[in-house]
C-alpha positions as CSV (number, residue, x, y, z in Angstrom):
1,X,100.5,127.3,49.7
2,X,101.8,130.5,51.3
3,X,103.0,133.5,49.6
4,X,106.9,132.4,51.5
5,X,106.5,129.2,49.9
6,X,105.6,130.0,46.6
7,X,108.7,132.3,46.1
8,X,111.0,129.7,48.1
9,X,109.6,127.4,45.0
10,X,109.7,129.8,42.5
11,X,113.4,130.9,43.4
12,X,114.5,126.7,43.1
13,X,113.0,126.9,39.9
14,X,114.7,129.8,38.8
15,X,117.7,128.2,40.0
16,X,117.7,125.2,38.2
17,X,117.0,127.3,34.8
18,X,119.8,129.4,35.2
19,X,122.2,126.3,35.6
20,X,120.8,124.8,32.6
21,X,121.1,128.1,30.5
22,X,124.2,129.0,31.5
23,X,126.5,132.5,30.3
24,X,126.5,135.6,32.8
25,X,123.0,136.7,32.6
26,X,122.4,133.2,34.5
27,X,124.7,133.8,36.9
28,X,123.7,137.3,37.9
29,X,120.0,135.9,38.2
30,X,121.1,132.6,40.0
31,X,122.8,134.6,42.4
32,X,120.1,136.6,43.0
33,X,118.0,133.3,44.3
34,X,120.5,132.2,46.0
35,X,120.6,134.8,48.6
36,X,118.1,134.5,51.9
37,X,115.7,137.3,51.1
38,X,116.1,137.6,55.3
39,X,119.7,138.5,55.9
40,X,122.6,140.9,55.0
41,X,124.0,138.8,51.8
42,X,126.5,140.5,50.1
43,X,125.7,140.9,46.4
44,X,127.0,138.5,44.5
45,X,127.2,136.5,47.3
46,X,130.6,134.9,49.4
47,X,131.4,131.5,50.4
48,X,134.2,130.0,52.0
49,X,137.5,131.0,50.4
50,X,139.6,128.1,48.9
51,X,143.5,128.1,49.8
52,X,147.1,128.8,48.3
53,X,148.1,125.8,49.8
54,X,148.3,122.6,47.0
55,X,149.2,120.6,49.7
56,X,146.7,120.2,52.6
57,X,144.1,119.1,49.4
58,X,143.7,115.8,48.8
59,X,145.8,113.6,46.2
60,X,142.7,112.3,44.4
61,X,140.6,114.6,42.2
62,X,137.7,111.7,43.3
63,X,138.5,112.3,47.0
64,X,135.1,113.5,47.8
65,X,133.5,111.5,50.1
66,X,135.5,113.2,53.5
67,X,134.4,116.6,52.1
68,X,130.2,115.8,51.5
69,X,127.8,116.7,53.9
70,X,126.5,113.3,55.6
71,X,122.5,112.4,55.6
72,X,120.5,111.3,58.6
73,X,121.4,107.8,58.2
74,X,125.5,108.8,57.9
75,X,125.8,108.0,54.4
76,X,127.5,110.3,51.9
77,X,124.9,112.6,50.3
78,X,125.7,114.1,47.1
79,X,125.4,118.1,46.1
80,X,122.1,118.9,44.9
81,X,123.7,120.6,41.5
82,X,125.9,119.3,39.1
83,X,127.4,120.3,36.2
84,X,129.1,118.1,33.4
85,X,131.0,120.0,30.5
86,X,132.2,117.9,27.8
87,X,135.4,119.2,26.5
88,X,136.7,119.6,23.1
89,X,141.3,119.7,23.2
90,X,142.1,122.8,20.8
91,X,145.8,123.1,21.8
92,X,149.1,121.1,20.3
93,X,149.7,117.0,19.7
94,X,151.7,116.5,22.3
95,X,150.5,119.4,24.5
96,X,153.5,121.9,25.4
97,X,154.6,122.8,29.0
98,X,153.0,126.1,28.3
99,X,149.5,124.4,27.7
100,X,149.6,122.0,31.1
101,X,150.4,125.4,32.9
102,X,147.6,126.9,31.9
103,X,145.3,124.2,32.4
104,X,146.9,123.6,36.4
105,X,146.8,127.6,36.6
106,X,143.2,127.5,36.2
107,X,142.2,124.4,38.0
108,X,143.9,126.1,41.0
109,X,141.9,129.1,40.6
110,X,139.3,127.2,41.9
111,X,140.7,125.7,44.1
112,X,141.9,129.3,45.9
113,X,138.1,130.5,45.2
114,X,136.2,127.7,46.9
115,X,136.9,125.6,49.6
116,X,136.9,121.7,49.1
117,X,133.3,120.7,49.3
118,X,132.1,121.4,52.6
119,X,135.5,121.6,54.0
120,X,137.0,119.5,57.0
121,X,133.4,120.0,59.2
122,X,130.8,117.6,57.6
123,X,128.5,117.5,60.3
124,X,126.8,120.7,58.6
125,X,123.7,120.8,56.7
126,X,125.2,121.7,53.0
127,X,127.9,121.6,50.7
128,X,128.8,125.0,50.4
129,X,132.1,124.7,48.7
130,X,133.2,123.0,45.4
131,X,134.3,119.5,44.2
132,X,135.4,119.1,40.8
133,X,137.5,116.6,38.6
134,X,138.8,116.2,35.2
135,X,139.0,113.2,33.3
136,X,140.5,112.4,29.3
137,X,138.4,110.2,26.9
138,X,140.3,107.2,25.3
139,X,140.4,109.5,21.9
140,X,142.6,112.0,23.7
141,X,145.0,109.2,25.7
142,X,145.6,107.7,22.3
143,X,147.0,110.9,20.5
144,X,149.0,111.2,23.4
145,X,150.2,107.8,23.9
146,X,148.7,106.3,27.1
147,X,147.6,102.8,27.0
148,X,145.6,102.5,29.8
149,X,144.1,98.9,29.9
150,X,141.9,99.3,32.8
151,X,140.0,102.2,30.4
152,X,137.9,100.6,27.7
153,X,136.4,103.0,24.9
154,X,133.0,104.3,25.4
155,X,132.1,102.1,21.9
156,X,133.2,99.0,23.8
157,X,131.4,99.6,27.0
158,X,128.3,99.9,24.5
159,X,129.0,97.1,22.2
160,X,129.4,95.0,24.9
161,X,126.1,96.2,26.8
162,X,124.1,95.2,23.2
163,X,123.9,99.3,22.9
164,X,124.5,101.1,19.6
165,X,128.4,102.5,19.8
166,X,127.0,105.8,18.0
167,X,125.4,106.6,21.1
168,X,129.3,107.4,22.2
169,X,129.8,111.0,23.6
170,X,132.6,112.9,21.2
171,X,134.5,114.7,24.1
172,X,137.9,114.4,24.4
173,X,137.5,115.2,28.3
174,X,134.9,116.3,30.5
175,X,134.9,118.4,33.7
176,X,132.5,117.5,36.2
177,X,131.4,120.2,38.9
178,X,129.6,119.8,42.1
179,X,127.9,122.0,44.7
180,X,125.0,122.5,47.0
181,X,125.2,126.1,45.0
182,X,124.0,126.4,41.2
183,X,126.1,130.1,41.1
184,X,129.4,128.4,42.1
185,X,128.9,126.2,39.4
186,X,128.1,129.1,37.0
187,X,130.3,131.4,38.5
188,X,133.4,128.4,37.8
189,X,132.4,128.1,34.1
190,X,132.1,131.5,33.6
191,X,136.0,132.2,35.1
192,X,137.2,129.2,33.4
193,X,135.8,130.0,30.2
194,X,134.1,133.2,29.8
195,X,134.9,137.0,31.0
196,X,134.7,136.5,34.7
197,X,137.2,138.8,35.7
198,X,136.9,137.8,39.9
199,X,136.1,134.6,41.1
200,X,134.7,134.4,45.1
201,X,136.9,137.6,45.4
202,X,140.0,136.1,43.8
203,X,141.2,137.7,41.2
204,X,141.1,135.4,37.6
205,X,144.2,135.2,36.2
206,X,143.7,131.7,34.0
207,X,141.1,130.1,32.6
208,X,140.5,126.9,30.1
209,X,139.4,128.5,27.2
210,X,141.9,128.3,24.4
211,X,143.1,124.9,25.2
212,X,139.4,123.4,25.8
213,X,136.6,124.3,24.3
214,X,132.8,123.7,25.6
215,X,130.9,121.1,23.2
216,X,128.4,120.2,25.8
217,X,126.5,121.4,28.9
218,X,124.6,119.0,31.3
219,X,123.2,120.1,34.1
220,X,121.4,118.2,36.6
221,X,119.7,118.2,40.1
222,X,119.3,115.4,43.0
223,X,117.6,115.7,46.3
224,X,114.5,115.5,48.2
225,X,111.6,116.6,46.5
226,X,113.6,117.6,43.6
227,X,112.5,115.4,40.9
228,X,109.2,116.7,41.4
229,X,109.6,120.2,41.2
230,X,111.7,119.8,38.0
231,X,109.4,116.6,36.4
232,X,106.4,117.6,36.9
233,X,104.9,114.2,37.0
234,X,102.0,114.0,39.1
235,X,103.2,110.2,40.7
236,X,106.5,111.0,41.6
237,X,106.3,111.1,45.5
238,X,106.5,114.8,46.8
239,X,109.6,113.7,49.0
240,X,111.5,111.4,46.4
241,X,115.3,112.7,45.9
242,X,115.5,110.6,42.7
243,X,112.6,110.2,39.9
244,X,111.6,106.7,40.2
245,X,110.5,107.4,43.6
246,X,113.5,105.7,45.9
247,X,116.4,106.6,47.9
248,X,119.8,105.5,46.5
249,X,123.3,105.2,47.7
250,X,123.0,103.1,51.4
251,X,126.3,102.6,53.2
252,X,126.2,98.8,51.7
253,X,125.9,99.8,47.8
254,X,129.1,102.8,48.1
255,X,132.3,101.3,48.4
256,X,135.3,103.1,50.3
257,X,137.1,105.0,47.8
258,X,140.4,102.6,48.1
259,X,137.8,100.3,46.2
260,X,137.9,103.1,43.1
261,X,141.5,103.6,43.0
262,X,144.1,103.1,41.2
263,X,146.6,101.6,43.8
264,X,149.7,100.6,41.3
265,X,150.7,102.1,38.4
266,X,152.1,105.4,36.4
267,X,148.2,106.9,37.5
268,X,148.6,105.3,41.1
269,X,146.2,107.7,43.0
270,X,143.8,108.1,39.6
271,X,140.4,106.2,38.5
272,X,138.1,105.6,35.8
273,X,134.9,107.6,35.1
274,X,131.9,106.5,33.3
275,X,129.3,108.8,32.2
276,X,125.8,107.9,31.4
277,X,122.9,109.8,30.1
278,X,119.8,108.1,30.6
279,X,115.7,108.1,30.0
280,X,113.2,106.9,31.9
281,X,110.2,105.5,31.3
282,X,107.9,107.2,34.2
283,X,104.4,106.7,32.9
284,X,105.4,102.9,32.6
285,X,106.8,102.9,35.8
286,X,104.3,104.4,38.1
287,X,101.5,102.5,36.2
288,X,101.9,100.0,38.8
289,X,101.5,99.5,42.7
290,X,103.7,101.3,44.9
291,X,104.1,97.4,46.2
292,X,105.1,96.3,42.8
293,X,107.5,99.5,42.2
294,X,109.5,98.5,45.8
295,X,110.0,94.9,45.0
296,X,111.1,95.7,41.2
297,X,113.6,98.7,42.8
298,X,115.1,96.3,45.6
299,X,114.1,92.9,45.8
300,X,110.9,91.0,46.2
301,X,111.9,90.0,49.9
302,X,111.3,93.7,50.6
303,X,107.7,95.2,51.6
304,X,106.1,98.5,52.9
305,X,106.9,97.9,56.6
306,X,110.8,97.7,56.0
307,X,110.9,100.1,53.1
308,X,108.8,103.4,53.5
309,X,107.6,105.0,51.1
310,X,110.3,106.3,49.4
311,X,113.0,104.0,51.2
312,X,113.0,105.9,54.6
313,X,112.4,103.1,56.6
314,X,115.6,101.6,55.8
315,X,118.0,104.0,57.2
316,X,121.5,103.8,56.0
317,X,121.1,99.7,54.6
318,X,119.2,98.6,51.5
319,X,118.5,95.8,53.3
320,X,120.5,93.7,50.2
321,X,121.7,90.5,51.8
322,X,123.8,87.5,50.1
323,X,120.6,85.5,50.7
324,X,118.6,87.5,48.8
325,X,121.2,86.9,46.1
326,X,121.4,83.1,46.5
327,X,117.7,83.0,46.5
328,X,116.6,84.3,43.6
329,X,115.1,81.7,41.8
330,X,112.6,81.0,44.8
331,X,112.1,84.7,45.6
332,X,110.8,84.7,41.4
333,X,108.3,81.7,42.1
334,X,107.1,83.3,45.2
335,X,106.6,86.5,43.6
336,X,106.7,86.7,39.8
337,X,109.4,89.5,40.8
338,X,113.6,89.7,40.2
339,X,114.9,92.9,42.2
340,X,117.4,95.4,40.7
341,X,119.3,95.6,43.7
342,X,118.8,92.3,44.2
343,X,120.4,92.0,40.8
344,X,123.3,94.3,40.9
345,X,124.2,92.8,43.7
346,X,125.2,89.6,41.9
347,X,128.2,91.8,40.8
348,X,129.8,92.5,43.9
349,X,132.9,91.0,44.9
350,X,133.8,88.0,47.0
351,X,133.1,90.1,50.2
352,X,130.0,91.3,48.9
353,X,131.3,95.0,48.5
354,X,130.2,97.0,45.4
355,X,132.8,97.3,43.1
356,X,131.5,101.5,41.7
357,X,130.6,104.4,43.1
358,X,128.7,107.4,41.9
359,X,130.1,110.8,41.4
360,X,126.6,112.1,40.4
361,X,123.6,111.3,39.9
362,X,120.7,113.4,39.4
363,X,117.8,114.9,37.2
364,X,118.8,116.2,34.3
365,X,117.5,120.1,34.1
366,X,118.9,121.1,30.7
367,X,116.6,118.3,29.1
368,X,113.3,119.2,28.3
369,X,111.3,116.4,26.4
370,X,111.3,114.0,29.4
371,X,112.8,112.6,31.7
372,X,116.3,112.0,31.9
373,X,119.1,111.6,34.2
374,X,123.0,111.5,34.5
375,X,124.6,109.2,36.2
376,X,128.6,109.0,36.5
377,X,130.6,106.1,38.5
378,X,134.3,105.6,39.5
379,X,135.8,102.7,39.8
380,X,139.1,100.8,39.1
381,X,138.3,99.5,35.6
382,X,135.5,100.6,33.2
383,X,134.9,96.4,33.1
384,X,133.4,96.4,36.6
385,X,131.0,99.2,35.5
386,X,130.3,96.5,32.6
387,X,129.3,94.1,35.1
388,X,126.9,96.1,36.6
389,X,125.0,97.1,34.1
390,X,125.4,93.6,32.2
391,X,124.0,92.2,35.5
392,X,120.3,94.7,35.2
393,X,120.0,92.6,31.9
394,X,117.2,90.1,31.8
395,X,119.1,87.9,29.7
396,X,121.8,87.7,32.2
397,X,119.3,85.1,34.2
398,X,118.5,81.8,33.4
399,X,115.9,81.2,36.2
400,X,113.0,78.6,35.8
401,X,110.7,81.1,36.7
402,X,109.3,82.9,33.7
403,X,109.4,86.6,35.1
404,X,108.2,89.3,32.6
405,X,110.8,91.7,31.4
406,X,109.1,94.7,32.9
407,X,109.4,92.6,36.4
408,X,112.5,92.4,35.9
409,X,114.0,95.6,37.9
410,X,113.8,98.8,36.3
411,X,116.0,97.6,33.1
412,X,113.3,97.9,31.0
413,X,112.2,101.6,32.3
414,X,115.7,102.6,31.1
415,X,116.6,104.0,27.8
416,X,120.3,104.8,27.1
417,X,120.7,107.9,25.1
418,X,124.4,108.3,26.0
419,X,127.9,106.9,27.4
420,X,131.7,108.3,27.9
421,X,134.5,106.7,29.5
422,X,137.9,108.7,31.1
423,X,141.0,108.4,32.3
424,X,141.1,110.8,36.3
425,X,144.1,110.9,36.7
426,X,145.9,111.7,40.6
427,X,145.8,115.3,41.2
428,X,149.3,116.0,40.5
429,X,148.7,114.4,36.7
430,X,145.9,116.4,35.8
431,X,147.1,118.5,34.1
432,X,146.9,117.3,29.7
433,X,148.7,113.9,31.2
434,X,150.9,112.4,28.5
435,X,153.5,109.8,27.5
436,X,156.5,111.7,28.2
């Protein structure tokens, strides 16, 4: 390895700490790394300004997808970074107008810091702006009296998975953050609830703190070769963007965002978010044949010559057909095997189209006893996300075929350590929505 390289690794590792650790120090050193150690960066560095302007952003808070860098393949690619803060409401029950100002105020701060993701070019090469949202637990919407039926409680979404409901996050909302940059992620939290005084030049003149409190940080990282820098473990391909060693998120398993939106209704314009914290089993995992691994990830139809090695054979399709769906039961004589795409594709709708799609997804850096990832989905109704995962579930199968539960996809690789559920509501809502 050359000297270059070994700082250009050290600098990603130093990256990822600081976004785990968080507070100022963090920032000033993820800043740091974030500059080319070749050109004239100013110190901390600048990235393209936000704007004044409510109105040219879009209505959504989960209108991302127009404003993400697109792969190779011209699928959506997510940020490298994310970072999920699970919020604790301090203010008044009902909030007062005073409250919802502050809470817009600062939300628009960063908007006028940082532009909208990568802005209106996405033919470019990283996400150098910001995409955020906020979303409100059931526990909040019921002190305020919304009765959203479309939002089940994250204790229902586990009862009904055969999970333990303790395993429920206790946030009343959560803000998720999103950026090709760790320090605009730090530098956000820090204006929005520490002593930031200037935000990408822009003077700070609200912030959350005082009407949410921070209860939890997650922090977590997806891209190629990513997992393996932060993992460590020795069998996860050097190239992989997620830990189990395959590419995710083809132009057949993400949905248009109509499909996650609310198109009726007092949040017309709004979605559901589900948040899961997950841990995987590697050493189980890769203690099989890379052969094995691809037909447990997609579906036993699928090979080496159509897959890759970590999926980059298959360009922007999983290669997921309503045949491979219909054929299941033979596909398990044949090879002893049921696919998890195969199987979540059983949820999809009468047109075959995927009823969720991810917000994030990535390695979890703030966790250090294994590994663990968050994964977060919007869609229409927190029952579809159900249906998903319901559909993973061995016991979901009645095939003739006796497979083996750890041939079963990767359901029994998974380990649930956490789940939240949230109202996201339209842009012009967002701000401590109640009945009014």
């Amino acid at each position: 390895m050359t000297a270059e390289n070994s700082r250009g690794l050290s600098r990603r590792a130093l990256v990822r700490s600081a976004l785990a650790i968080g507070g100022m120090s963090a920032l000033a050193a993820c800043q740091e790394a974030e500059q080319s150690p070749d050109a004239e960066t100013p110190d901390p560095p600048e990235y393209p300004r936000g704007t004044e302007d409510r109105s040219v952003l879009p209505d959504r808070q989960h209108a991302w997808d127009d404003y993400l860098v697109n792969s190779v393949h011209g699928t959506v690619t997510q940020s490298q970074h994310q970072l999920l803060l699970g919020l604790s409401y301090e203010g008044s029950m009902p909030p007062s107008e005073e409250e919802r100002r502050q809470v817009e105020d600062a939300l628009r701060l960063l908007e006028r810091a940082f532009q909208w993701g990568s802005g209106p070019n996405t033919s470019g090469s990283i996400n150098n702006g910001l995409l955020f949202l906020v979303g409100y637990a059931p526990r909040y919407l019921e002190q305020v009296g919304i009765d959203l039926p479309e939002l089940q409680t994250p204790e229902t979404v586990l009862e009904e998975l055969g999970e333990d409901p303790s395993l429920a996050a206790d946030f009343d909302a959560l803000l998720l953050l999103d950026s090709d940059y760790a320090s605009i992620l730090l530098a956000a939290e820090e204006a929005l609830f520490g002593g930031k005084e200037r935000l990408n030049g822009v003077a700070v003149d609200s912030r959350l703190s005082g009407v949410f409190q921070v209860v939890e940080r997650r922090t977590g990282v997806l891209g190629k070769g990513q997992p393996t820098k932060e993992i460590g473990h020795e069998d996860i391909p050097e190239e992989a963007p997620l830990s189990m060693g395959f590419r995710a998120g083809f132009d057949n398993s993400l949905p248009p965002e109509d499909t996650a939106t609310f198109s009726e209704g007092p949040f017309a314009g709004g979605t559901t978010l589900s948040v899961s914290r997950i841990r995987t089993s590697l050493d189980d995992w890769y203690d099989q044949s890379h052969e094995q691994r691809t037909k447990e990830m997609y579906c036993p139809a699928h090979d080496y010559d159509n897959v890759g090695d970590i999926g980059d054979r298959m360009g922007n399709h999983s290669g997921i057909t309503e045949e491979n769906v219909s054929n299941m039961e033979e596909l398990a004589a044949e090879h002893g095997i049921v696919g998890h795409a195969q199987k979540v594709a059983t949820a999809r709708d009468e047109n075959f189209q995927t009823q969720i799609l991810r917000r994030s997804e990535g390695v979890a850096t703030d966790d250090v006893e294994g590994s663990t990832f968050n994964f977060s989905s919007i869609q229409t109704d927190t029952r579809k996300f159900v249906a998903v995962r319901k559909a993973m579930n061995v016991e979901e199968y009645d095939l003739d075929t006796d497979v083996p539960d750890d041939k079963h996809g990767i359901v029994d690789y998974l380990g649930t350590l956490s789940r939240s559920t949230y109202l996201v509501p339209p842009r012009a809502e967002r701000a401590l929505p109640s009945r009014r």
